[in-house]
N, C-alpha and C positions, 0 to 999 in steps of 0.2 A: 638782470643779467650783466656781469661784466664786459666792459668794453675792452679788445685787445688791443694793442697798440700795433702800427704798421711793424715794428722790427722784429714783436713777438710773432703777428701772422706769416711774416719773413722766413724766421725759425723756425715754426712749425713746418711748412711749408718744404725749408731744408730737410730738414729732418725725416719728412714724410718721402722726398728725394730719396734721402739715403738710404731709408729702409726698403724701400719699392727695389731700386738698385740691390742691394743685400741679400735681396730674396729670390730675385734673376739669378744672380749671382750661382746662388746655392743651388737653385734648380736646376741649374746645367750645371753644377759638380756634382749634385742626384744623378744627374743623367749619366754624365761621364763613368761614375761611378759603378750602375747600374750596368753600363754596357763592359766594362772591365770586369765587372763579377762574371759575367756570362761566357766572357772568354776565358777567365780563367775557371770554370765551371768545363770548360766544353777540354783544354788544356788538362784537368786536371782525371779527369776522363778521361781520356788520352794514357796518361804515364799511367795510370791504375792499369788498365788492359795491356799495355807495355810490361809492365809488371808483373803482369800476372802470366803473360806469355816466357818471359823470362825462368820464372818459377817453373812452371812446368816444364822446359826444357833443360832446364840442373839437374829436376829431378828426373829427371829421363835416364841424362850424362852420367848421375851417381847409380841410377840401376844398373847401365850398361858397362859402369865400373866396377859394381857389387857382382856382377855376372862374369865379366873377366877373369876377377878374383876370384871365383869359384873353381874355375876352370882350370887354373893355373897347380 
């Protein structure tokens, strides 16, 4: 087996620091991430039925203009 040297086990040591840190890191912008999907899941829901209530009330507007129009 080779023998490591103190600066090398130093290094690894850093190293394995970094990555540990790296990977907290990440899993709270996972998280961050996650909870921003959801709101803009819930937000996006939202304007679709907005939308869609919108819709239905133009076309309402163009009947009751098509129906003017007749009358006239």
């Amino acid at each position: 087996m080779i023998l490591m040297e103190k600066s090398d086990l130093q290094l690894l040591e850093t190293n394995i620091d970094e990555l540990i840190q790296t990977c907290k890191k990440l899993a709270n912008e996972n998280q961050s991430l996650h909870e921003s999907k959801a709101i803009l899941s819930l937000e996006h829901a939202a304007l679709l039925d907005k939308n869609a209530q919108a819709r239905t009330r133009i076309k309402a507007m163009i009947a009751r203009l098509k129906s003017m129009e007749i009358n006239i």
